[in-house]
GUVO-658994 format. One record per residue (C-alpha): z, y, x negated; residue number from 1; chain; residue in one letter. Coordinates in steps of 0.05 Angstrom, whole numbers, plus 5000, padded with zeros to 4 digits. Layout:
N
<lumfi z="Z" y="Y" x="X" resi="NUM" chain="A" resn="A"/>
...
//
This chain:
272
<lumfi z="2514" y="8837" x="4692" resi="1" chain="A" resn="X"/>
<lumfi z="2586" y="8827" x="4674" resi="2" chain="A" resn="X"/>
<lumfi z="2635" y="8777" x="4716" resi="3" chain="A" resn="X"/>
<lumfi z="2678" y="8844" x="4741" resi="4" chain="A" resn="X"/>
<lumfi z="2610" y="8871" x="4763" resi="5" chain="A" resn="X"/>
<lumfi z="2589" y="8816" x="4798" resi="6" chain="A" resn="X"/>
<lumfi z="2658" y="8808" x="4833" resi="7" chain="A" resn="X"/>
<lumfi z="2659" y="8874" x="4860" resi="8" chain="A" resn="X"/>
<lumfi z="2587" y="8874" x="4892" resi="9" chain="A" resn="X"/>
<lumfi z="2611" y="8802" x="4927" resi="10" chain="A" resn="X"/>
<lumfi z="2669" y="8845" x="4948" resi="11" chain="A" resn="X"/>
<lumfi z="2633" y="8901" x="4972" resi="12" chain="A" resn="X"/>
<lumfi z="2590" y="8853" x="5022" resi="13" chain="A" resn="X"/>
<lumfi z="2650" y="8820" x="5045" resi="14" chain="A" resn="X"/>
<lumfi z="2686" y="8891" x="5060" resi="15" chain="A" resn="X"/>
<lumfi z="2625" y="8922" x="5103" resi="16" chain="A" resn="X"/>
<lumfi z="2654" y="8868" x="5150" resi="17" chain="A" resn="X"/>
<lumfi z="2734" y="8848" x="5145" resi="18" chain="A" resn="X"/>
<lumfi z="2780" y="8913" x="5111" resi="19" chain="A" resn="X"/>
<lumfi z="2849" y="8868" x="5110" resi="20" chain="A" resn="X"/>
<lumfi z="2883" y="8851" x="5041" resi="21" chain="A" resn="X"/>
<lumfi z="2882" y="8779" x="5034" resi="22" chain="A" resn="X"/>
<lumfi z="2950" y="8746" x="5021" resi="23" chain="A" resn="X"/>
<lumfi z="2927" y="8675" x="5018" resi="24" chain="A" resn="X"/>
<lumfi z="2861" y="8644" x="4992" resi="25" chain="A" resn="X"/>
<lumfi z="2845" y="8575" x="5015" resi="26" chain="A" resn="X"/>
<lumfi z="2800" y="8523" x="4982" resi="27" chain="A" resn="X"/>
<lumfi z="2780" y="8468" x="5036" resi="28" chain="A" resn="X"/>
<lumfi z="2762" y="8399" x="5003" resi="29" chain="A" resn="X"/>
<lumfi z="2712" y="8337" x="5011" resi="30" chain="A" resn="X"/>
<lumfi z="2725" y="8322" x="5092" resi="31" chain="A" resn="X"/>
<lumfi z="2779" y="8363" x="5089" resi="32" chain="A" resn="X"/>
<lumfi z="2755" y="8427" x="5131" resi="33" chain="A" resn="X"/>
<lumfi z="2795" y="8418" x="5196" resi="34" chain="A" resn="X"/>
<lumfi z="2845" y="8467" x="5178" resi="35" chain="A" resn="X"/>
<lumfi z="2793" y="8526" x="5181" resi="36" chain="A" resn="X"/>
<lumfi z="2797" y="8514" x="5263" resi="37" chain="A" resn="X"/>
<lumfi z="2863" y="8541" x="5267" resi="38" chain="A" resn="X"/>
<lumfi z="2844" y="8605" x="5234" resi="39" chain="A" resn="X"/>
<lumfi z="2846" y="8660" x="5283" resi="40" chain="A" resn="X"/>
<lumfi z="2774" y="8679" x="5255" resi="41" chain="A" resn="X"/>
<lumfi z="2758" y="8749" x="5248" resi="42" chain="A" resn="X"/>
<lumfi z="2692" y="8738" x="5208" resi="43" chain="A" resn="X"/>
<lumfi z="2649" y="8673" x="5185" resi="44" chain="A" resn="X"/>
<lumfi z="2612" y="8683" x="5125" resi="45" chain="A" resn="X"/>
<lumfi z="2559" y="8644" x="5097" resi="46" chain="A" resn="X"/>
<lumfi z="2555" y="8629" x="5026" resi="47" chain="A" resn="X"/>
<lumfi z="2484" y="8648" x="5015" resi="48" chain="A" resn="X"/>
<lumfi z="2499" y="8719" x="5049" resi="49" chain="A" resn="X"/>
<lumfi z="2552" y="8733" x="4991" resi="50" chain="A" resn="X"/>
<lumfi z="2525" y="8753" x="4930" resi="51" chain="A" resn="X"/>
<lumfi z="2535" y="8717" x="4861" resi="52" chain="A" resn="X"/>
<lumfi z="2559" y="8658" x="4904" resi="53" chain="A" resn="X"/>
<lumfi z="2525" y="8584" x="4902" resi="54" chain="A" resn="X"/>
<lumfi z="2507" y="8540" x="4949" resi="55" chain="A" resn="X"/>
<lumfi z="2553" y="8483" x="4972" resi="56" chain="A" resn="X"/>
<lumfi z="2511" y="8408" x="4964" resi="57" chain="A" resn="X"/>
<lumfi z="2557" y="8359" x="4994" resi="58" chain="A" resn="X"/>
<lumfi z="2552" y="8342" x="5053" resi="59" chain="A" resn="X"/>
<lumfi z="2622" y="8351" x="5083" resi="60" chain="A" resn="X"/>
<lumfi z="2626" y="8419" x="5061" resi="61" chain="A" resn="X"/>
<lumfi z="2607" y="8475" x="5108" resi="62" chain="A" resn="X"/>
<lumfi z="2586" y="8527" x="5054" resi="63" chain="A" resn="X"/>
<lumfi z="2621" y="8583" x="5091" resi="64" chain="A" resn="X"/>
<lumfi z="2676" y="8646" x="5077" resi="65" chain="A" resn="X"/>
<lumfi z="2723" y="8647" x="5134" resi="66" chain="A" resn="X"/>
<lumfi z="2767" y="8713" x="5140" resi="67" chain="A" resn="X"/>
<lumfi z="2825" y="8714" x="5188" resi="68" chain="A" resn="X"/>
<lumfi z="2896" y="8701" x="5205" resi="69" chain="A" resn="X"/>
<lumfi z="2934" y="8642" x="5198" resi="70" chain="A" resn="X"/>
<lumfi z="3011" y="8639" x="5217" resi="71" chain="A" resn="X"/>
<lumfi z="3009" y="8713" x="5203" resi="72" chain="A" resn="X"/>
<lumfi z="2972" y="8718" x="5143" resi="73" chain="A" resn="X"/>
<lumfi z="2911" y="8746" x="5113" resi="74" chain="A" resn="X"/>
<lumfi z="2873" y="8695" x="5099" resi="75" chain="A" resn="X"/>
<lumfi z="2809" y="8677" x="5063" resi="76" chain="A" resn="X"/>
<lumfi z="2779" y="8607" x="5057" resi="77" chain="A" resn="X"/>
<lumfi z="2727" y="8569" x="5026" resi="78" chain="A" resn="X"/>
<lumfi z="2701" y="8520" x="5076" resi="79" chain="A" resn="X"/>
<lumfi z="2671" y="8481" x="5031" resi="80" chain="A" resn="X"/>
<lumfi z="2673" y="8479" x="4952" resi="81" chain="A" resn="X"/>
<lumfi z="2628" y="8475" x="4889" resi="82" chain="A" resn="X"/>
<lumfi z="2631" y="8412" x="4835" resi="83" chain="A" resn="X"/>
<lumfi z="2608" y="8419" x="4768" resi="84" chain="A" resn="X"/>
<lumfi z="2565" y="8353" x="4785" resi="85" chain="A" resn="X"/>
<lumfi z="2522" y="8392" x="4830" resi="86" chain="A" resn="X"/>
<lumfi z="2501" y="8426" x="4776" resi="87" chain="A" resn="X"/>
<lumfi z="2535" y="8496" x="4769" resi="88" chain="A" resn="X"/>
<lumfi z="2569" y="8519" x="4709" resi="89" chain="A" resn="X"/>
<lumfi z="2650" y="8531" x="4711" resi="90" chain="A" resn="X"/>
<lumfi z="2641" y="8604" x="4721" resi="91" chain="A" resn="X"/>
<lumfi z="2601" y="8597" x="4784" resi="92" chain="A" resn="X"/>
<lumfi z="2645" y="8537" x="4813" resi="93" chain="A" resn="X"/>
<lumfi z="2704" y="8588" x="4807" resi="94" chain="A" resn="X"/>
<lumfi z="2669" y="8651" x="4829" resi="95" chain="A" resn="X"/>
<lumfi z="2706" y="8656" x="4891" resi="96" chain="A" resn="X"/>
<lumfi z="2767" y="8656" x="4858" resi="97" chain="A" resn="X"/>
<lumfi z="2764" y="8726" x="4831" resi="98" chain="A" resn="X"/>
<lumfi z="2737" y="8740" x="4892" resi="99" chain="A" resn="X"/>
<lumfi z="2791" y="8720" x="4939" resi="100" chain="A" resn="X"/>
<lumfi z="2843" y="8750" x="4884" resi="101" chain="A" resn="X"/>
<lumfi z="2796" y="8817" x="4892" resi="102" chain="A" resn="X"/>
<lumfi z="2819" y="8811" x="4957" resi="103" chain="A" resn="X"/>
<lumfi z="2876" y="8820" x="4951" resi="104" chain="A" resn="X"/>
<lumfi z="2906" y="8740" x="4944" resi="105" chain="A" resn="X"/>
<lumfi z="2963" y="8729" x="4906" resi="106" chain="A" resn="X"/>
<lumfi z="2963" y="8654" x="4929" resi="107" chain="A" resn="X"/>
<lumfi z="2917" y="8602" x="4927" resi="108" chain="A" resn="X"/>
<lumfi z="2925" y="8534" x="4967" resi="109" chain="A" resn="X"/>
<lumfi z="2875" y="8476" x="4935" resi="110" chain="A" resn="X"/>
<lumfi z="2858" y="8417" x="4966" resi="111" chain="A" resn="X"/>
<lumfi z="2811" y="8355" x="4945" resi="112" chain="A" resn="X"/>
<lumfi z="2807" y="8280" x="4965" resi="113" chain="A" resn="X"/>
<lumfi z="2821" y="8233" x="4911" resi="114" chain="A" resn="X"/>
<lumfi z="2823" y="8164" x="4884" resi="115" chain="A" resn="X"/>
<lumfi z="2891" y="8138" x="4881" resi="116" chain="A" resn="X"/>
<lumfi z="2917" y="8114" x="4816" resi="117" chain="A" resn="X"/>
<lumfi z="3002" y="8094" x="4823" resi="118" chain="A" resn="X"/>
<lumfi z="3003" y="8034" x="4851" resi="119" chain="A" resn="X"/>
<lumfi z="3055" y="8059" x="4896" resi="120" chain="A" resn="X"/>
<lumfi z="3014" y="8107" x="4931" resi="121" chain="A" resn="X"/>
<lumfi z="2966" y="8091" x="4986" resi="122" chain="A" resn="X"/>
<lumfi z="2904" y="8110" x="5027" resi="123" chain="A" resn="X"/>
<lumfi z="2922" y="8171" x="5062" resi="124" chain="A" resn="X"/>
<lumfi z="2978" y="8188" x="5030" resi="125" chain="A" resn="X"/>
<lumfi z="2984" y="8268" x="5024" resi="126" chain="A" resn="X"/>
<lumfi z="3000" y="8284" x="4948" resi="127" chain="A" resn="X"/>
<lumfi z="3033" y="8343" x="4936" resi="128" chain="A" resn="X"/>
<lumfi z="3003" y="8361" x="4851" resi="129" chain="A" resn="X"/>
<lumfi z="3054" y="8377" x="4795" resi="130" chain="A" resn="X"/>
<lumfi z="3007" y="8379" x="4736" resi="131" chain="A" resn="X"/>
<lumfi z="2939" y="8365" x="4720" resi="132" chain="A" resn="X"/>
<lumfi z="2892" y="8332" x="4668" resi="133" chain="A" resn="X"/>
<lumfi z="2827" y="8373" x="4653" resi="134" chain="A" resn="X"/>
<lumfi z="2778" y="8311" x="4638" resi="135" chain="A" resn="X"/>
<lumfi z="2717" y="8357" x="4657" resi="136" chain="A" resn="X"/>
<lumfi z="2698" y="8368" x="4581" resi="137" chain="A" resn="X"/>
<lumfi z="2690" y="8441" x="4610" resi="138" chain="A" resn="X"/>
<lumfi z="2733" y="8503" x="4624" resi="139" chain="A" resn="X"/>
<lumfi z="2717" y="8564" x="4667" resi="140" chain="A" resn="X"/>
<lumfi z="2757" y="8606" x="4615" resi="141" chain="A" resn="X"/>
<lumfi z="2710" y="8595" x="4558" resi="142" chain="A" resn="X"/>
<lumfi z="2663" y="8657" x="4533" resi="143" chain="A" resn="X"/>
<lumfi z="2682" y="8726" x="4519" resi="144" chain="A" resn="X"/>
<lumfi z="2752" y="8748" x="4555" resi="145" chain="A" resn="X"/>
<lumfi z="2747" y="8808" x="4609" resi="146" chain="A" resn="X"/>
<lumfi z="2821" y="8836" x="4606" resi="147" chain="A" resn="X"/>
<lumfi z="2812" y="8869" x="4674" resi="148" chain="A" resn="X"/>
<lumfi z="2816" y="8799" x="4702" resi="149" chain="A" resn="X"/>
<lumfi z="2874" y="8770" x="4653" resi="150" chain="A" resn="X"/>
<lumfi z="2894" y="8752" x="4578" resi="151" chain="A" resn="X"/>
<lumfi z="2857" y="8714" x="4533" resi="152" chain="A" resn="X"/>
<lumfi z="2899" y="8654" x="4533" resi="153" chain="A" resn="X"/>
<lumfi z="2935" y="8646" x="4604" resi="154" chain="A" resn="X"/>
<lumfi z="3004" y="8597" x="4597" resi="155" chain="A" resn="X"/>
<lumfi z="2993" y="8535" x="4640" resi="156" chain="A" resn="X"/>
<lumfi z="3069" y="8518" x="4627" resi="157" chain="A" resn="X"/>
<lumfi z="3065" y="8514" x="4704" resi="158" chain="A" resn="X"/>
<lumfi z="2998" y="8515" x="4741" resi="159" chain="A" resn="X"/>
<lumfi z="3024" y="8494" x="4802" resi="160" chain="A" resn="X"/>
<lumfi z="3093" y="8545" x="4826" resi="161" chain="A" resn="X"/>
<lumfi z="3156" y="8501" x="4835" resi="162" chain="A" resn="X"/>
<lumfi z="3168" y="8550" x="4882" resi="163" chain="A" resn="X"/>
<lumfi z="3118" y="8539" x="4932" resi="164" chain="A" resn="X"/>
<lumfi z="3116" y="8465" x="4909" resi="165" chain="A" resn="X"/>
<lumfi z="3187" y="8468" x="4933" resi="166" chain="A" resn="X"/>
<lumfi z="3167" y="8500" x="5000" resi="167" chain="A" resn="X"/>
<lumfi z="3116" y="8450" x="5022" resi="168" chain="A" resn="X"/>
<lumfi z="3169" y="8386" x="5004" resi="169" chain="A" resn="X"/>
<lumfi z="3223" y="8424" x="5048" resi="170" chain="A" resn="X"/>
<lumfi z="3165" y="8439" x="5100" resi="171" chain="A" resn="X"/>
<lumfi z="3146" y="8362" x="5102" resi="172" chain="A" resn="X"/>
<lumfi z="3211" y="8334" x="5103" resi="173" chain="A" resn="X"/>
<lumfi z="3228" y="8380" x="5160" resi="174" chain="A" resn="X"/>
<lumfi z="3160" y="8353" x="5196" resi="175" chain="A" resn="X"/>
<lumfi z="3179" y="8285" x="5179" resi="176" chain="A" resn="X"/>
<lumfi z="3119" y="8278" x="5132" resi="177" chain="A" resn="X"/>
<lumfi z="3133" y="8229" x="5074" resi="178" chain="A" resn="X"/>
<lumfi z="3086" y="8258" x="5011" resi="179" chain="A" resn="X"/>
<lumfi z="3081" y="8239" x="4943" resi="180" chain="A" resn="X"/>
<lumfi z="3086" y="8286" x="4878" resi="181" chain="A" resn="X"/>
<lumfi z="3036" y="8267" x="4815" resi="182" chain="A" resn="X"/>
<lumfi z="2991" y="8283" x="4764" resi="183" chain="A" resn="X"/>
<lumfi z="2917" y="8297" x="4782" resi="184" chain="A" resn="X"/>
<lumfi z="2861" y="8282" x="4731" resi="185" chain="A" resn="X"/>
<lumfi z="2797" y="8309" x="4741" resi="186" chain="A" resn="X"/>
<lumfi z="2733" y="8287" x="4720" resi="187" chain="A" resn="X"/>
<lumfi z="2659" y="8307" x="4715" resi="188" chain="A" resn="X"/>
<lumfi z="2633" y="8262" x="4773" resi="189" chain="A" resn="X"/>
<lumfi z="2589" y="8249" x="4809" resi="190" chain="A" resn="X"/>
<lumfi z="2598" y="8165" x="4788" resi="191" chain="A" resn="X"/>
<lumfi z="2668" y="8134" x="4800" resi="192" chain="A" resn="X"/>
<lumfi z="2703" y="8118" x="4750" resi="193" chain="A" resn="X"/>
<lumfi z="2695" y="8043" x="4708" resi="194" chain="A" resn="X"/>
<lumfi z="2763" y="8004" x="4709" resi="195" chain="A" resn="X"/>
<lumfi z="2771" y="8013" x="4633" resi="196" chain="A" resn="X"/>
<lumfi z="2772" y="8094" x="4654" resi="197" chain="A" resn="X"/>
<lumfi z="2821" y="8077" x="4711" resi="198" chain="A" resn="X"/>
<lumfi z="2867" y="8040" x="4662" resi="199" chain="A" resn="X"/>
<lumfi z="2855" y="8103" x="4608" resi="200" chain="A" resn="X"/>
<lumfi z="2877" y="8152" x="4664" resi="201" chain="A" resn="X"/>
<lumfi z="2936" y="8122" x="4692" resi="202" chain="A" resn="X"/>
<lumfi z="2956" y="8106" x="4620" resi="203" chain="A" resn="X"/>
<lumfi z="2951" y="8177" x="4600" resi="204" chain="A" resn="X"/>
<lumfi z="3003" y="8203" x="4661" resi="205" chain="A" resn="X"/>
<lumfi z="2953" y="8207" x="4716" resi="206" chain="A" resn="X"/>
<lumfi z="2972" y="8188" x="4783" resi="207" chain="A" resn="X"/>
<lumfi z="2904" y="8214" x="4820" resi="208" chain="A" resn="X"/>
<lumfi z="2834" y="8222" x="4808" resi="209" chain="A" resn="X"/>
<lumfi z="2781" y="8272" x="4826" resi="210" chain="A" resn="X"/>
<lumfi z="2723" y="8324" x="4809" resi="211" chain="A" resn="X"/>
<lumfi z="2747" y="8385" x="4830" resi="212" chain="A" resn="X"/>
<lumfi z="2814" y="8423" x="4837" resi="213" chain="A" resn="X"/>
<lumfi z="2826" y="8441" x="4762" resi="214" chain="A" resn="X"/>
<lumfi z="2768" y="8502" x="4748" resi="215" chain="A" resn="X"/>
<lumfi z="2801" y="8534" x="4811" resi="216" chain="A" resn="X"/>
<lumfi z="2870" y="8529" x="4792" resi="217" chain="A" resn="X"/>
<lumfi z="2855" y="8552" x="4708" resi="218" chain="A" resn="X"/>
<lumfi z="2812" y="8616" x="4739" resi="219" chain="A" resn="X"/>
<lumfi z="2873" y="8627" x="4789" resi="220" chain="A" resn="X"/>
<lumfi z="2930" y="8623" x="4739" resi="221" chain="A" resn="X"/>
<lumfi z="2888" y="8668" x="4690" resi="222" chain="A" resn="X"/>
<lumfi z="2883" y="8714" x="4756" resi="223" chain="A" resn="X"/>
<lumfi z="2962" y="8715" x="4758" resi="224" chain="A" resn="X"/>
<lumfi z="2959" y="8678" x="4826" resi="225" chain="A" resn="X"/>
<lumfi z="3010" y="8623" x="4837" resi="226" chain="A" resn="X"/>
<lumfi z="2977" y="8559" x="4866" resi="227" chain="A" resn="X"/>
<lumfi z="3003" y="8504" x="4917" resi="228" chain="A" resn="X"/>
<lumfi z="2949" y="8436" x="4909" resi="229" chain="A" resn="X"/>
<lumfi z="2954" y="8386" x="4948" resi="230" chain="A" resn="X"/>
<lumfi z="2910" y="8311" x="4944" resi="231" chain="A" resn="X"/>
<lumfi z="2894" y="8266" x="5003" resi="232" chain="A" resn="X"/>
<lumfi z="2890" y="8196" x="4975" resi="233" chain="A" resn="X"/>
<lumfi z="2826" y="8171" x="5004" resi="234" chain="A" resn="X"/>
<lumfi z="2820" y="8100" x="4959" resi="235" chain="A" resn="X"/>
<lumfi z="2856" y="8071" x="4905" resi="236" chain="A" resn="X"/>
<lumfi z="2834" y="8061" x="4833" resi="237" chain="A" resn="X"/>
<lumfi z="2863" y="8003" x="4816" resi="238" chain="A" resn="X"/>
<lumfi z="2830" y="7976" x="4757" resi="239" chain="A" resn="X"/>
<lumfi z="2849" y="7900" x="4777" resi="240" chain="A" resn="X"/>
<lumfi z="2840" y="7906" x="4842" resi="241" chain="A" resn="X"/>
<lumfi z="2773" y="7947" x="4855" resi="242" chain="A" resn="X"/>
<lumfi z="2733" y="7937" x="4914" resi="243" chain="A" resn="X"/>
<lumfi z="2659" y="7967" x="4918" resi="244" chain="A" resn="X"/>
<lumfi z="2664" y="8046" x="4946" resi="245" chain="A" resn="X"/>
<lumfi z="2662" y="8057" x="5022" resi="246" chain="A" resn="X"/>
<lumfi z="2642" y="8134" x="5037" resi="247" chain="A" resn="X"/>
<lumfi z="2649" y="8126" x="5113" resi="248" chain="A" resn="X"/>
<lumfi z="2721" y="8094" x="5099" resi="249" chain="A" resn="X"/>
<lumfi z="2735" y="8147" x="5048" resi="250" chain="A" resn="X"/>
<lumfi z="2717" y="8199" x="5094" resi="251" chain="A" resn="X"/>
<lumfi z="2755" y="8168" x="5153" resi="252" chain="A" resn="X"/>
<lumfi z="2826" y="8170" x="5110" resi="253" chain="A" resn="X"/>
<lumfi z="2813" y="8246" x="5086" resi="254" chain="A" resn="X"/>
<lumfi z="2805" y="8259" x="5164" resi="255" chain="A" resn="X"/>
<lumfi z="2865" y="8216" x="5186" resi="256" chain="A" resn="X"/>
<lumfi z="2920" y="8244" x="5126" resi="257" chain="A" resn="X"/>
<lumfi z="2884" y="8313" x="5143" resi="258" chain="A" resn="X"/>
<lumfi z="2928" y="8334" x="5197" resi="259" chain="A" resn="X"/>
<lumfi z="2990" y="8326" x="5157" resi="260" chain="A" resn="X"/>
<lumfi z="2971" y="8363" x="5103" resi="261" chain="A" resn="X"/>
<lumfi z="2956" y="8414" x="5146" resi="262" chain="A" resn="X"/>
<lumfi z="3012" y="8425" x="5183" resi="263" chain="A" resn="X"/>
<lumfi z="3052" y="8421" x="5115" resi="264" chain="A" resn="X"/>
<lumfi z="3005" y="8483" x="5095" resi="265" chain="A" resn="X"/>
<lumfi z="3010" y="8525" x="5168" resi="266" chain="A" resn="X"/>
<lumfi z="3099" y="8507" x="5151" resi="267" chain="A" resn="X"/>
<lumfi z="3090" y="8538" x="5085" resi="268" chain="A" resn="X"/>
<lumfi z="3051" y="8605" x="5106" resi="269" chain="A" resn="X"/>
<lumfi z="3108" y="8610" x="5157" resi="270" chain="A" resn="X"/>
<lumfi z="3164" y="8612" x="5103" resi="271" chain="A" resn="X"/>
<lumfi z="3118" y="8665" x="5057" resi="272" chain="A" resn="X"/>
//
């Protein structure tokens, strides 16, 4: 069965239960999953009830499709990702994707925890992404090209819109919310990086470091949707100054930066 096939039969399941157009598609990252409880939820549903979709591993990720309204909205999020290190090829990781842009979504907001790798950012810092690094040694665009969901070779002049990039610094300055702007690399996972990687990636204009975030965005801007990312700094990847990883401490600054980024996100919707 062909992607568009596939697309429109996840589509179909998801219409016999919410009929809005979607304005706004949401990806919710590692511990970051807080900002589904402001959705005014008209429908929760479950990955493994959507066809075509996989199954969310990690831990802190829900697994579920949450369809509402958010600061009056449309809006459909992911509650919980897929990594390539769980296993899934770059097609399914950005399955939802077409889906949400099926939808109707001609915005996506990412989001993803990360390693921190300017020395002048720090834990829980909220990053607001410029560009990006594709270290995956994958891309969701490669195979046979399917017109009907966009051209052959998509510009990533500017992945992430200055517009909207310019809307969420406005948004945080008016909240009094001091974020950082930077690079984000990503990488295959599921290991942290060695320090002589750290070093590589901060030498090669990286200022962050993660496993997700870019399959999303290249499937989005070959979609035509314009994309807002944002990074919580959960750790810092200083190659001279490593300590050994702490997943509870990791987890603890995604859930204390959360509520900043999220309120920067409800402040852009507003302006939209």
């Amino acid at each position: 069965m062909e992607e568009f096939d596939k697309i429109q039969e996840a589509v179909a399941v998801v219409r016999e239960r919410w009929n809005k157009t979607a304005d706004v598609g949401i990806v919710l990252g590692t511990g970051l999953g807080a900002l589904a409880d402001s959705i005014d939820v008209d429908v929760v549903i479950p990955y493994e009830e959507l066809p075509h979709f996989a199954r969310s591993t990690v831990e802190t990720h829900a697994g579920r499709l949450i369809l509402g309204t958010l600061e009056g909205k449309s809006v459909v999020a992911m509650q919980g990702r897929f990594h390539y290190y769980e296993g899934y090829s770059p097609k399914e990781i950005t399955f939802p994707i077409r889906v949400m842009k099926a939808l109707g979504a001609g915005i996506l907001v990412v989001s993803n925890a990360c390693g921190g790798l300017n020395p002048q950012f720090k834990p829980g810092d909220v990053m607001l992404i410029e560009d990006h690094i594709n270290m995956l040694g994958v891309n969701p665009l490669i195979g046979k090209n399917d017109d009907r969901l966009g051209p052959r070779f998509p510009d990533m002049i500017e992945p992430y819109s200055k517009e909207l990039l310019e809307k969420a610094r406005q948004v945080a300055l008016e909240l009094g919310v001091m974020t950082q702007k930077g690079v984000y690399v990503a990488v295959a996972g599921p290991n942290l990086e060695t320090r002589a990687e750290y070093r590589f990636f901060r030498a090669i204009g990286a200022d962050v470091v993660g496993m997700s975030t870019v399959p999303e965005t290249i499937v989005a801007v070959h979609a035509g949707m314009k994309v807002l990312g944002f990074s919580i700094v959960t750790d810092m990847g200083l190659a001279d100054a490593l300590e050994p990883v702490d997943i509870a401490r990791i987890l603890k600054n995604a859930g204390e930066a959360e509520p900043k980024m999220n309120a920067i996100i409800r402040g852009v919707l507003k302006t939209l």
